[in-house]
NULOVEX-910767 format. One record per atom (N, C-alpha, C): x, y, z. Coordinates in steps of 0.2 Angstrom, whole numbers, plus 5000, padded with zeros to 4 digits. Example, Ala and Ser with C-alpha at 12.3 -4.5 7.8 and 13.67 -1.06 7.14 Angstrom:
% residues 2
506649725039506249785039506649845039506449895035506849955036506450005039
//
This chain:
% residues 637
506755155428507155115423506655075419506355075411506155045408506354975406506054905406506554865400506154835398506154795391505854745388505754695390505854655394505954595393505754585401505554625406505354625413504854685415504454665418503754695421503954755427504254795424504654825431504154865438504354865442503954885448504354925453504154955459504754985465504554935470505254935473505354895478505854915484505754935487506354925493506854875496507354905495508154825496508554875501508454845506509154875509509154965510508554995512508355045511508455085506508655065500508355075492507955065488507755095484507255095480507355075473507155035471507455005465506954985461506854965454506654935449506754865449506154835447506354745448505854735445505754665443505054635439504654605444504054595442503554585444503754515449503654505457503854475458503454405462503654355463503254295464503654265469503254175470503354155476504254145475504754145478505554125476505554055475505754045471506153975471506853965475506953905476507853905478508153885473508653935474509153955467509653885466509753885461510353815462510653835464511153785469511753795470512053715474512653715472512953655479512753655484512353585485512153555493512653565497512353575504512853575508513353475507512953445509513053375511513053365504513453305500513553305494513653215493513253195491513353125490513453105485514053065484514253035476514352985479513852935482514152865484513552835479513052855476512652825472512852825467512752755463512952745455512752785450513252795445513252845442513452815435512952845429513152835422513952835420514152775416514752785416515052835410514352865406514852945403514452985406514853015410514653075413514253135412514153155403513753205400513153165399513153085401512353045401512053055408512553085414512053065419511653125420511153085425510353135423510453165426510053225423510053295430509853295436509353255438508853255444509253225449510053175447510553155453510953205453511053245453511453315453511153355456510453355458509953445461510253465460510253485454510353575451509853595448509153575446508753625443508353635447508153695447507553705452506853695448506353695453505453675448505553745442505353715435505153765433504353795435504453855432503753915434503153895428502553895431502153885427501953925424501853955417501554035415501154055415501054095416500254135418500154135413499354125411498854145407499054245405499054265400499254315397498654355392498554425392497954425386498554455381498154445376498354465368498954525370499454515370500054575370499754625364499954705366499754765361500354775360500654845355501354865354501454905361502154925362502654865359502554805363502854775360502554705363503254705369503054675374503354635382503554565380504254565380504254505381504154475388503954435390504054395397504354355399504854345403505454295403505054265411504654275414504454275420505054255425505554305424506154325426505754335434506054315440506054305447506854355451506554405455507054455455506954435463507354395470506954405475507754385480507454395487508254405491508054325493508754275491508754205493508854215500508354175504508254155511508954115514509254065509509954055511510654085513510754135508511354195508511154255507510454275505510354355507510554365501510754355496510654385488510254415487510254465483509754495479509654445472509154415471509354375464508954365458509054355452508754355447508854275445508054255444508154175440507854195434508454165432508154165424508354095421508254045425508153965425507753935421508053905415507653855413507053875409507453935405506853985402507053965393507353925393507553895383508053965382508354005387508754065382509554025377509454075374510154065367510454125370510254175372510554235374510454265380510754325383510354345389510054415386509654405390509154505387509654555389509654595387510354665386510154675393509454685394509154735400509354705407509654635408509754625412510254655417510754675410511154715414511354775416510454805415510354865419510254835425510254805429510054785436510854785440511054835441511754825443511454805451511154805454511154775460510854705464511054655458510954595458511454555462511454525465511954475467512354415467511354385465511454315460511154295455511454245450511154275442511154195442510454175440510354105440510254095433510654055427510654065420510654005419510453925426510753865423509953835418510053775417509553755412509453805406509853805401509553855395509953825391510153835385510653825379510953885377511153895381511653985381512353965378512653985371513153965368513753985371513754065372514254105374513754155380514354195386514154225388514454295384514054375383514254425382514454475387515054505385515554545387515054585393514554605393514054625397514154615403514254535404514154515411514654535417515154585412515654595417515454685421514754685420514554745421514354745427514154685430513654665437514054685441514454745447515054735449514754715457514054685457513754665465513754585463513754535459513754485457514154445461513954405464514254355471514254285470513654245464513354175464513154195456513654155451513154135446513154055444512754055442512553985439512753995431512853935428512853905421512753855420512453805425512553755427512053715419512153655417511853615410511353695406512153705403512153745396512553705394512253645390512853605387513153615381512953675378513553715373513953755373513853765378514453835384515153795383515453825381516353805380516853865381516753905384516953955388516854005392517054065395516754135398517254185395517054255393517254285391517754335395518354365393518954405399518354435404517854475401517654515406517254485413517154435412517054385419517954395424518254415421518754445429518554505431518154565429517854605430517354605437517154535438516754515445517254505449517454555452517654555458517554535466516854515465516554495471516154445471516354405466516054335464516554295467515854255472516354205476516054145474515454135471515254065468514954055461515354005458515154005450514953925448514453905444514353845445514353835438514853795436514853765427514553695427514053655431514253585431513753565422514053535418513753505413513853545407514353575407514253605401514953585396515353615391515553575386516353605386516553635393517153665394517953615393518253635387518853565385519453595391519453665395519753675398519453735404519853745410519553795413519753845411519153905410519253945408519854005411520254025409520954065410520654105414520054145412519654205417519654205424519454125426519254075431520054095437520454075434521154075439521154145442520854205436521054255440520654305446519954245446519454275452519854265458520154295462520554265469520054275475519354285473518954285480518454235480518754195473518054125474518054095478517554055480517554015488517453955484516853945480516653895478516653885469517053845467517053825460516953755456516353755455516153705452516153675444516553625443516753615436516353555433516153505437515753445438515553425430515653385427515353345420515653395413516153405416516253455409516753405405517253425401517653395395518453425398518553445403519253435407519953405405520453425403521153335402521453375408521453435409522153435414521753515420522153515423522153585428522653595427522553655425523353725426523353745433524253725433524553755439524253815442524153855438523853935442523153925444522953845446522453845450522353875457523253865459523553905466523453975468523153995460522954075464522354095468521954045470521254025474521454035479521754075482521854035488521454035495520854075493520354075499519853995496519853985492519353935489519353885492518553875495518353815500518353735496517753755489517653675487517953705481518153635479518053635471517853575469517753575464517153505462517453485454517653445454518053435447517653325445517353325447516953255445516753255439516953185436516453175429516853225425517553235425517853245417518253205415518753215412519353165409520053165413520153205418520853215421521253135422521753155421522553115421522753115427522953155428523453185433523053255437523453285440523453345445524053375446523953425448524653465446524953485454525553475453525753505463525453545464525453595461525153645464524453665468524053595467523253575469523653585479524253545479524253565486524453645489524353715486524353745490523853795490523253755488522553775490522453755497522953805501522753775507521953805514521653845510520953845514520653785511520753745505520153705501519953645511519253645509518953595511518453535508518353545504518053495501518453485493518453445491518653425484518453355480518053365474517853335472518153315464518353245464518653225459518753125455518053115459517953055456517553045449517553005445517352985441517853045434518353025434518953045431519352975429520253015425520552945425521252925427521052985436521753005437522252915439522752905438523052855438523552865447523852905447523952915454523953015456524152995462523853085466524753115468524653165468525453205469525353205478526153195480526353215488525853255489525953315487525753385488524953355491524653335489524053355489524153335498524553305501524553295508524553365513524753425509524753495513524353515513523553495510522753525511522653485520522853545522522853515529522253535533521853585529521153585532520653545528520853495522520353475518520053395522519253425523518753385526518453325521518353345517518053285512518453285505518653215503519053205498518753135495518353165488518053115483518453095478518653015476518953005473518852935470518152945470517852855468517852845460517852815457517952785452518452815446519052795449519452815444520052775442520852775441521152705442521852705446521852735452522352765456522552685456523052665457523252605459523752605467523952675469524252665476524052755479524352745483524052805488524852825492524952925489525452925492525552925499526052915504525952905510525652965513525853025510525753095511525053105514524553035512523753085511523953075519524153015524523953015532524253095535524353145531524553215532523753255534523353235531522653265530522353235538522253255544522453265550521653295551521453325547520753335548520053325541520253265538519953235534519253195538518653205535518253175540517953125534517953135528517753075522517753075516518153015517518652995511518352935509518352955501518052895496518452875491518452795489519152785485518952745483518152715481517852665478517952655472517952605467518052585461518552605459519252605461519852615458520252545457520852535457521152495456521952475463521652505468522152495474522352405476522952395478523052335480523452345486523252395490523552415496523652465499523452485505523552545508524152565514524252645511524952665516524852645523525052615527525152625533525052695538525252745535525152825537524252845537523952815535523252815535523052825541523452775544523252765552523152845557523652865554523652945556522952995555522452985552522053015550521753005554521653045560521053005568520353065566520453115563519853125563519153095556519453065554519152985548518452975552517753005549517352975551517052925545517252935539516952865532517552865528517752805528518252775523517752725517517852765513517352715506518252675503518052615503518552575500518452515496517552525493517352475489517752465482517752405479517652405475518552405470519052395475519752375474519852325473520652295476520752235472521352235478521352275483521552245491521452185494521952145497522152075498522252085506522352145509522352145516522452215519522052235524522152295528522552295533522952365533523552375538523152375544523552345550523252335557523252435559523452455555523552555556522652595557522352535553521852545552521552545559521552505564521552515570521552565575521752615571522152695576521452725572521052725570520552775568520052775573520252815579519752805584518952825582518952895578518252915576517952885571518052835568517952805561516952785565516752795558516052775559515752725554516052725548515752705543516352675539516552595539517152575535516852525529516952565524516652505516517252475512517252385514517952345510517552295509516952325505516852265501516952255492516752205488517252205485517752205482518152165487519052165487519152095488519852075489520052015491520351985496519752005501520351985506519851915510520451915512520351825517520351855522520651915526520451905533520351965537520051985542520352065542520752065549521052135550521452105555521152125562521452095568520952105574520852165577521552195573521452275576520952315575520452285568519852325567519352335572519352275577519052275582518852335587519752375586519652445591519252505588518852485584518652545580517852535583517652565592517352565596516752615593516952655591516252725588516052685580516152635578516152605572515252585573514752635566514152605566514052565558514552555555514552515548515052475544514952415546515752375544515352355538515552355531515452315524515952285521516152215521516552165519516152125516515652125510515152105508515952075499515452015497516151995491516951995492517051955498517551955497517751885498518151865501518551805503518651765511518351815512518351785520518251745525518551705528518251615531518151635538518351695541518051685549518251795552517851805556517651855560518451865564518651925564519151915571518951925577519251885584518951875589519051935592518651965594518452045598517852045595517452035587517052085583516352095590516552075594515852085600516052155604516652175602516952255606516652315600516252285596516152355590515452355594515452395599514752385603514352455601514452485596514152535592513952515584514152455585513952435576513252445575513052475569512352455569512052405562512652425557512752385551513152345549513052265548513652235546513452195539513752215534513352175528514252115527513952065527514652025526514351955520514051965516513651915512514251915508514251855502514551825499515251815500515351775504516151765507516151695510516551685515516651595514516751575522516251625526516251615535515751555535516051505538515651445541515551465548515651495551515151515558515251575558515051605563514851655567515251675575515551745577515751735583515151715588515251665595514951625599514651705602515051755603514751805608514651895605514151835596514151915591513451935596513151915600512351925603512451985607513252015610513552055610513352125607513052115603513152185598512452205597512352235603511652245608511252315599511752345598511552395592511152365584511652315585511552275576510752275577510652325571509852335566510052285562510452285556510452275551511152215549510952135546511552095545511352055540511652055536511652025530512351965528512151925530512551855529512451825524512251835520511851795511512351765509512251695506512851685500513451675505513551645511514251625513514251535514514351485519514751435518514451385525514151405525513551375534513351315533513451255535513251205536512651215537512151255542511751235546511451305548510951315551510651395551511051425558511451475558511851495562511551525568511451485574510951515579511051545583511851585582511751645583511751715583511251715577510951745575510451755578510051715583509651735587509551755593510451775593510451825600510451875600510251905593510251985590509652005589509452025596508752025598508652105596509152155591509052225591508952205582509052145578508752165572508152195568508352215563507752255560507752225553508252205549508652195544509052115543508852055542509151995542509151965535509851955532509951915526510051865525509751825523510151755525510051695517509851745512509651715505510451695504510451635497510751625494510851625487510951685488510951725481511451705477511351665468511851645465511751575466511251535468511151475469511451455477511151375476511651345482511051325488510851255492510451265496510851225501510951295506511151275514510651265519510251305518509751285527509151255521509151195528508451165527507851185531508151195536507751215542507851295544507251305547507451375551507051355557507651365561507251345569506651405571506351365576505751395580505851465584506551465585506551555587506651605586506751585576506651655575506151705577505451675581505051735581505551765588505851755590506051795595506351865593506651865586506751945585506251975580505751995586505252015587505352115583505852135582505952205580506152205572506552145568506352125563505752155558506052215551505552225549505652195539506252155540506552145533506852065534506552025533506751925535506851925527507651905524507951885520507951785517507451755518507951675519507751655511507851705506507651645499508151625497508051585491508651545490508851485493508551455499508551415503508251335501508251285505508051205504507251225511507251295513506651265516505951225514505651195518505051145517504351185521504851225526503951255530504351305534503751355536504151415539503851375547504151395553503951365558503251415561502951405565502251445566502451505570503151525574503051555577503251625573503251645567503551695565502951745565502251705568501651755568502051805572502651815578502651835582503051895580503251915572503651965571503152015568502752045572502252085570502552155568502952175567503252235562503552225557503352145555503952125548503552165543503952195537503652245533503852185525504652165525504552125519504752045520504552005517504551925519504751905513505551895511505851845504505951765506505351735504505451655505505451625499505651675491505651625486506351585485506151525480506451495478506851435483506451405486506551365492506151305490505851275495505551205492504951225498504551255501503951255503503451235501502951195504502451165502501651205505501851235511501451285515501551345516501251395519501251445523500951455529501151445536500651445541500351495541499651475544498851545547499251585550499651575553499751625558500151695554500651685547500751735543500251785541499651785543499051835543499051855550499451855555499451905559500051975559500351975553500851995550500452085547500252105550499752135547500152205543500752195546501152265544501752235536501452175535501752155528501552205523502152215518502152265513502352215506502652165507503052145501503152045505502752035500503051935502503151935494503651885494503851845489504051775490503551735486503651655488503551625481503851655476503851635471504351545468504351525465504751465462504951415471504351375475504251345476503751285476503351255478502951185480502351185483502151275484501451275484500951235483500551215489499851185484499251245484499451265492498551295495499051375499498651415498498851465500498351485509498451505514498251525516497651575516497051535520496351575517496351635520496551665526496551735529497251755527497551745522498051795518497551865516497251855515496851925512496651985519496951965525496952005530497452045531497752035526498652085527498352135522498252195524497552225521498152295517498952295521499352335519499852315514499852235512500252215507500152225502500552245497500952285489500952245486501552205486501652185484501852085485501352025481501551975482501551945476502051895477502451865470502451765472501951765469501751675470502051655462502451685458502451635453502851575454502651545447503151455448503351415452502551425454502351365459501851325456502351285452501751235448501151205452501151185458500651145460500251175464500351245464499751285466498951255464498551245468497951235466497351295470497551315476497151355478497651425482497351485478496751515474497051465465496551455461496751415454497251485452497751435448498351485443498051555440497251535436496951585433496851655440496851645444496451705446497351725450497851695451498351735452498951745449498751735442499051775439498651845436498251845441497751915439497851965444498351935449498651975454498251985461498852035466498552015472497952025474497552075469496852095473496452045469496452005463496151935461496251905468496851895471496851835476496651835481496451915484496451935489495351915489495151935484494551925483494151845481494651825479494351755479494551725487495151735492495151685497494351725501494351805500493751815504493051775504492851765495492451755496492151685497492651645496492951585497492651555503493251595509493151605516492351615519492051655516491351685517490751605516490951595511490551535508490651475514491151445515491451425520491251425526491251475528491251475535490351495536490051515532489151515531488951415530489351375530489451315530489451275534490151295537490551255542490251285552490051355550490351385558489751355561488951325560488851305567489051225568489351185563489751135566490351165571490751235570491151245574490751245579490251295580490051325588489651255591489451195587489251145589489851115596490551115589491151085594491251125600491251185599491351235603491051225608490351225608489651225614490051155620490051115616490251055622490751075626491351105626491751155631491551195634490951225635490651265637490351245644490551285646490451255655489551295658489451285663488751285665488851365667489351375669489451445671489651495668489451485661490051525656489651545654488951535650488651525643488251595644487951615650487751675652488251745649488851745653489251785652489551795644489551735642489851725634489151775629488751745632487951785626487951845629487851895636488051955636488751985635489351955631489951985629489751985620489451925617489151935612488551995606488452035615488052075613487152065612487051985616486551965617485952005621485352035618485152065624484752005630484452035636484352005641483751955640483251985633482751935630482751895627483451915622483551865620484051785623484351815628484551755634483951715635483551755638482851715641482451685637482551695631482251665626482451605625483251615622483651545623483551485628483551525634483551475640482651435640482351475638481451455640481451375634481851405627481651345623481951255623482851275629483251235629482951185635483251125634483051075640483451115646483251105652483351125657484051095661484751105660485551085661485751085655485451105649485851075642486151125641486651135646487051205643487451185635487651125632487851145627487351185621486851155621486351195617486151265619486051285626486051335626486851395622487351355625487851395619487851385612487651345610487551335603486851395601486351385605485951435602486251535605486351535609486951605608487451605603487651565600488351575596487851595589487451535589487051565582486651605582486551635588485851705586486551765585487051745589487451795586487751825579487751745576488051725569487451775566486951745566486351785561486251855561486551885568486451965569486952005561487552005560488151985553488451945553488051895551488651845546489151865543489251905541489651935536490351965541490251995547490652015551491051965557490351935558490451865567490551805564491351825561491551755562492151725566492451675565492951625570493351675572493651725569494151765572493651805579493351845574493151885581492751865586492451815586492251755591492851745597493351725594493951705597494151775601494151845599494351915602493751895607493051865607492651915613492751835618493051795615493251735619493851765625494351765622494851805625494551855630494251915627494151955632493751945639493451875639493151865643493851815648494451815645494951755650494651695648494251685643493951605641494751555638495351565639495951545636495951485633495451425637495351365637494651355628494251405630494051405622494451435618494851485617494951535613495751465609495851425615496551375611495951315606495251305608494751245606494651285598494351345600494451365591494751365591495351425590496051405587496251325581496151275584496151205583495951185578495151225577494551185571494651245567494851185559495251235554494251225551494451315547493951315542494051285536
//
């Protein structure tokens, strides 16, 4: 088989011999992800949102370098002919190649099974395509002037997946109802107003995916799609959902965030084996009671309503995992949420709330609880309880005083505690917060603190540190044992002097000192030049200093130095044995301070640059010296 437009070669399929083009490493064809997340924010016109939040375009192919084509001339579409590792298709991509048309030749390849045609600007498809009678998968996915498929698309008979997402469809195409062996149909970002009842002629059809068009309504007949398991239909403007939809009795996931449903018919607690349901951004101010029936509920999304209270029904979700009611209005939640024992994420974040219900220490699988901007003035006495909590976020609530609580959550990784929107509640942070030592995200800006307490050297896995917009005047030395910081921000405080081994956080990104007028050291000029200006002036700084200051330190030092030490100190220092006895032959005969003083300084003089007060203090330590290694410590450089 000759054709224009592909490099044809033999190849073996399935113990025949075939014609195909020339072929290369495979790409992965588009198609619908298994797992499909629409809880990220999304452009409010739907033909705006980008393609990269969709995964549907695969890498394009780089072109091979080509010599001078002779007659007749080859086109090269570097068309990709190969068997998908995922379903065993034989498949053609012809992805993202700028077509306005499809090459005639294509559809000599009757033994194709997937035809990947998304990314192009293809206006219409021709009558051709209904010739592929092996065709199982095709794409059209952003051909955004596609506004149809032509009758002979019901000629594919054994097409069971088609993907339109992004193209210019004012309706589904009529062709489409009468495939009865699809499984999967994807409509996602088209120009939609309604579905035809003869959508019921699917009736093997697992997803359908109808997000980001204009639908109103839904037709009864959407309930006697009774194989569907998945369905997607948020970001539409449906206003409420038919009983029927309660008979999809095997549908596992049902998207329906940002639309303007205002009630929910009781029918959905029919859906018996629903595991995740989304219903964020609509307009509900209440839920059925029949909800409660839905036990196999592993995510309830219920952000972003105008709900005033949850049914105690909510209570019976034994397998619930994940419950989101935040931005809504409620004041309180009811205690029965407590029974929701496999529960790893409660979100009541913006709402209205003055106090916890008593049990919340029975969520002993919680690991998330975001509860910021609401109106709790304490904390339950026995939340220390919730041996799992990684991650808590109390920002922006109503706390007289720092909620010490909180520091019986000796399993966080994740603490909030800014007050975001103005408002200064804690003045203090007590001394134990170093106790949660697993901590890798300390929230406290927005605060009236005046000083961090010394002990937070102890949270050596902190990655980010938010202490702007407080009233600090310092930062303690010991924030340079923090070596695993990624991000401080201590901007718009009372800074004078910055910590001179800050520059030892050797894995910080990102630091933000602004509007800190009374900063003097490092000077304004060198940090508004950023953190590697700052990082190099405390060094060199430091350097100069302590080539200054450190034989007065080893001065102080030498007088603690006991008659029995000063031996073992200059051989840990890497002193040799002549130059001991050198020391000792010059000194008076019991003046062990001078002899430590002269160890200390032949050491200095070996690297300056390396032996200083820090690692002085490591070969102090190592030797059990505890009683020197607290004496330095003490004497600031």
């Amino acid at each position: 088989m000759t054709m224009n437009v592909l490099r044809p070669q033999r190849l073996r399929v399935d113990g025949q011999e075939i014609s195909l083009p020339r072929q290369s490493p495979p790409t992965s064809p588009l198609g619908r992800q298994t797992s499909r997340d629409e809880c990220s924010s999304s452009p409010d016109d739907p033909q705006d949102a980008p393609e990269a939040e969709q995964g549907e375009s695969p890498l394009s192919h780089v072109p091979d370098d080509t010599e001078e084509p002779t007659e007749p001339v080859i086109v090269d579409y570097r068309a990709e002919l190969y068997k998908d590792p995922d379903n065993g298709y034989l498949t053609l991509d012809l992805s993202n190649k700028k077509l306005e048309t499809i090459p005639p030749e294509v559809f000599e390849i009757k033994e194709i099974e997937g035809l990947l045609l998304q990314d192009n600007d293809l206006e219409s498809l021709p009558s051709e395509i209904g010739t592929l009678p092996n065709l199982r998968y095709l794409n059209l996915s952003n051909n955004s002037r596609l506004e149809g498929l032509p009758d002979e698309v019901g000629n594919l008979r054994k097409l069971a997946h088609i993907s339109l997402i992004h193209c210019s469809l004012p309706q589904i195409p009529p062709v489409l109802l009468t495939l009865t062996g699809l499984d999967i149909l994807d409509l996602d970002r088209n120009k939609l107003q309604s579905i035809p009842d003869e959508i019921s002629n699917l009736q093997v059809l697992r997803e359908l995916w109808l997000t980001g068009n204009q639908l109103e309504t839904l037709p009864d007949s959407i309930g006697l799609l009774m194989n569907l398991q998945k369905l997607g239909l948020s970001r539409n403007r449906l206003t409420s959902l038919p009983d029927e939809l309660g008979n999809l009795l095997f549908l596992r996931e049902l998207w329906l965030r940002d639309n303007k449903l205002m009630t929910l018919p009781a029918s959905i607690g029919e859906m018996v084996n629903l595991l995740r349901l989304n219903l964020e951004e609509n307009r509900l101010t209440y839920l059925p009671e029949e909800m409660g029936k839905m036990e196999s509920l592993l995510v309830l999304r219920l952000e972003g309503n105008n709900l005033r209270s949850i049914p105690a029904q909510i209570g019976q979700l034994s397998n619930l995992e994940e419950l989101g009611l935040s931005e809504n209005k409620l004041v309180k939640l009811p205690d029965d949420v407590c029974n929701l024992e496999n529960l790893k994420e409660l979100a009541v974040g913006k709402n209205r709330i003055e106090e916890f219900p008593e049990g919340l220490s029975r969520l002993s699988n919680l690991e998330t609880l975001f509860a910021n901007q609401n109106r709790l003035a304490y904390l339950p006495r026995d939340i220390g309880k919730l041996r799992h909590l990684r991650e808590l976020s109390i920002a922006s609530n109503e706390f007289e005083d720092f909620p010490e609580e909180v520091l019986d959550l000796t399993s966080l990784e994740k603490l909030y505690m800014g007050q975001w929107g103005g408002g200064e509640r804690f003045t203090e942070i007590p001394e134990e917060i170093g106790s949660l030592v697993k901590l890798r995200v300390l929230g406290l800006d927005s605060n009236a603190f005046r000083n961090i307490p010394d002990s937070i050297e102890n949270l050596r896995h902190l990655r980010e540190l938010y202490l702007d917009h407080n009233k600090l005047e310092a930062l303690p030395d010991g924030i340079s044992f923090l070596r695993n910081l990624r991000e401080i921000d201590v901007g718009t405080n009372r800074l004078k002097r910055l910590p001179t081994c800050l520059d030892r956080l050797t894995r910080l990104k990102k630091f933000n000192v602004e509007k800190n007028p009374q900063l003097v050291y490092p000077p304004q000029d060198v940090c508004k030049q950023g953190i590697k200006a700052i990082f190099c002036f405390l060094e060199e700084d430091r350097k100069k200093r302590e080539a200054e200051e450190m034989p007065r330190v080893f001065n102080r030092l030498s007088l603690r130095v006991g008659a029995h030490q000063w031996r073992p100190i200059a051989r840990e220092l890497g002193l040799s044995e002549a130059n001991i006895g050198a020391i000792k032959d010059k000194a008076k005969e019991g003046d062990t301070a001078e002899l430590a003083f002269q160890a200390f300084m032949r050491w200095r003089g070996k690297n300056p640059s390396r032996n200083d007060k820090a690692t002085l203090s490591k070969h102090l330590q190592a030797l059990g010296m505890g009683n020197l290694v607290t004496c330095l410590k003490e004497m600031d450089i």
